[in-house]
C-alpha positions, 0 to 999 in steps of 0.5 A, spaced: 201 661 749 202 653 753 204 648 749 202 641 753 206 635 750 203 629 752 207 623 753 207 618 747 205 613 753 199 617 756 195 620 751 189 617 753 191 619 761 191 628 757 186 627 753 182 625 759 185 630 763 185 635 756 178 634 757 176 637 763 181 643 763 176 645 756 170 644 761 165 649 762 168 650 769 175 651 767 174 653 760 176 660 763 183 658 765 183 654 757 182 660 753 186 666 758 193 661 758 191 660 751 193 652 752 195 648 746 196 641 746 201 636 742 203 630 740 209 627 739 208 626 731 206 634 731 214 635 733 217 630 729 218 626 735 217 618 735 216 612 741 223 610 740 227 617 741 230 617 748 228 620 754 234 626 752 231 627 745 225 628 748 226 633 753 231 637 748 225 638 743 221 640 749 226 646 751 227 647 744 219 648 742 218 651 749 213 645 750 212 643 758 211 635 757 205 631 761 208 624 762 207 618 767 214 614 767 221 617 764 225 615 770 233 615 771 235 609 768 241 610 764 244 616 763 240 619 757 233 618 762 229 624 764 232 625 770 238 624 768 238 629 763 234 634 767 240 633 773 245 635 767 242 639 762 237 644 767 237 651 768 234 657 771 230 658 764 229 650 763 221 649 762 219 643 768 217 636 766 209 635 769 210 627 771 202 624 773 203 621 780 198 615 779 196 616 771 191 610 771 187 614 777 186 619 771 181 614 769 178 611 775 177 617 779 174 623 777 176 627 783 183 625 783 183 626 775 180 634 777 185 634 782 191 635 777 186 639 773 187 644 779 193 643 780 196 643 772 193 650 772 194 653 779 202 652 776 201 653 769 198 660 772 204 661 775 209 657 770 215 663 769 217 663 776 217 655 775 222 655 770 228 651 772 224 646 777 226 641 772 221 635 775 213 638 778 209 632 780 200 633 779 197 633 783 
């Protein structure tokens, strides 16, 4: 089983995305990883944790998080917290390059679907990458 979290700033972005990987063209791939996805109320996580927060509950729920913008700015940022805290068995973060492109481009949006899957289909051997960027 995948669990997706979706990150409290891109949700409209992973539904859209959530969407297509259940379309009949990938639904094969959706059924045979036996994707889950989350939200942050599902795992008791508010708009307000930090960075740090989230990405300890990620590893602790084995979540792969969807995000767009968590960065390094401050020592309990994303990048922070992946540099300090990741090892070999860590679940990757999925950061969108261009979240809002989701929306405006079919093509790019499909673009991440493939790539979303080609790594999910691939996902032990990219335990502890910390960071992997769609597409």
């Amino acid at each position: 089983m995948i669990r997706l979290l979706a990150d409290v700033n891109i949700e409209g972005h992973v539904a859209r995305l959530l969407a297509l990987m259940q379309s009949e063209f990938w639904r094969e791939f959706w059924e045979y990883l036996d994707i889950q996805p989350y939200r942050f109320p599902d795992v008791q996580l508010t708009r307000d944790d930090s960075d740090a927060r989230v990405w300890q509950v990620c590893q602790q729920m084995q979540l792969y998080l969807l995000t767009n913008n968590r960065n390094d700015d401050g020592p309990d940022s994303l990048e922070a917290t992946i540099r300090k805290h990741n090892e070999v068995s860590s679940f990757p973060v999925f950061t969108l390059s261009d979240a809002d492109r989701v929306f405006l481009d079919k093509d790019y949006a499909e673009r991440v679907t493939d790539s979303l899957y080609e790594k999910l289909l691939r996902i032990d051997g990219l335990r502890g990458t910390g960071r992997l960027f769609l597409p």
